[in-house]
C-alpha positions in Angstrom: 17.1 -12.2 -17.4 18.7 -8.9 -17.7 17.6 -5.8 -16.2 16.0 -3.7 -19.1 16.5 -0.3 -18.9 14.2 2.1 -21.1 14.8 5.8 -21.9 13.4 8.6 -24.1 15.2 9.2 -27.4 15.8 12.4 -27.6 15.2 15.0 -28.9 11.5 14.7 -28.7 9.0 17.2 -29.9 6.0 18.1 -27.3 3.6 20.4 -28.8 3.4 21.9 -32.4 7.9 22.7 -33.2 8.6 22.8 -29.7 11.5 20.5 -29.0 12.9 18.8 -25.6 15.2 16.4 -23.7 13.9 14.9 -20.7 16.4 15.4 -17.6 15.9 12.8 -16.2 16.8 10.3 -19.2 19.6 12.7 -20.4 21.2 11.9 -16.9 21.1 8.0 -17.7 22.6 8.6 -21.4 25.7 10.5 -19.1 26.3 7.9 -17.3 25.8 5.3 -20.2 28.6 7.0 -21.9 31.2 6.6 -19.3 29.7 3.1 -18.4 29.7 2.1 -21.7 30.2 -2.0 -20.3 26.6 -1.5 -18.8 25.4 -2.2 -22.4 26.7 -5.6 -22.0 24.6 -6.4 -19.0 21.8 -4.4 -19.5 19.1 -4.6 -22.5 18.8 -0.5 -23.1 15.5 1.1 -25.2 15.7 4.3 -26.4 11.9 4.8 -27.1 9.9 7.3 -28.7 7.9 9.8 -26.4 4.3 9.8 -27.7 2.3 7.4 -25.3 1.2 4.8 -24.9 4.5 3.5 -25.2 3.8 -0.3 -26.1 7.2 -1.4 -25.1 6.7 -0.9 -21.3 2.9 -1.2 -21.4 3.3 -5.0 -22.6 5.4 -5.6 -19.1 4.2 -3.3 -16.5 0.6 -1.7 -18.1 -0.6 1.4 -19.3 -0.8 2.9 -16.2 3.2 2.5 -15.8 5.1 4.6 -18.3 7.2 6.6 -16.8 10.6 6.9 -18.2 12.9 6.6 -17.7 12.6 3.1 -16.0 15.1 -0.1 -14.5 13.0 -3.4 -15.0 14.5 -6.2 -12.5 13.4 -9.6 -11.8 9.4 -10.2 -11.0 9.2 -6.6 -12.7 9.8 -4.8 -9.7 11.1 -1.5 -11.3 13.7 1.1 -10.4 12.4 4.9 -11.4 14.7 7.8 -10.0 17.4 8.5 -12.4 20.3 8.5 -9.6 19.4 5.1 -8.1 18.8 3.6 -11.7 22.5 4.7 -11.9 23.7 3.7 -8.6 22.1 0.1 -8.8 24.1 -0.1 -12.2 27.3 0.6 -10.4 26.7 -1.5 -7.5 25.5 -4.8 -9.8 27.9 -4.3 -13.3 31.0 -1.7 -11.8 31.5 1.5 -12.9 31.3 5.2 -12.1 28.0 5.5 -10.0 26.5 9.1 -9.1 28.9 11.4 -6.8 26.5 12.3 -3.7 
């Protein structure tokens, strides 16, 4: 299985023309983008921000939507944006995150 790896597209809008990124995810895209073979090994989901956000409900539940998010084997999950990047490094090569 590969690891899938979900993200916010962005920009999203939150509240009536107010418009965002989420830091977190816009971290992951950076380091996408210089990792660019990741996308080889990893299945990547650029989802849309309004919950619930059937895509990760269906494999972790509703009370588990917090994005962005590294799904590994038996589901266990990988949350923090610098050790999503750093496990990518570590398992496919790359550029991981300077300390």
């Amino acid at each position: 299985m590969k690891p899938k790896l979900f993200i916010l597209k962005m920009p999203f809008e939150d509240g009536p023309g107010k418009m965002w990124i989420c830091s977190h995810c816009a971290l992951i895209e950076g380091a996408l983008s210089v990792n660019t073979h990741w996308e080889d090994s990893v299945e990547v989901s650029r989802i849309e921000f309004p919950k619930p956000r059937k895509e990760v409900v269906d494999i972790l539940g509703e009370e588990n939507q917090w994005l962005p998010v590294l799904i590994l084997e038996n589901n266990k999950t990988i949350t923090d944006p610098v050790e999503i990047i750093n496990y990518l490094a570590n398992e496919f090569g790359g550029a991981a995150a300077h300390p």
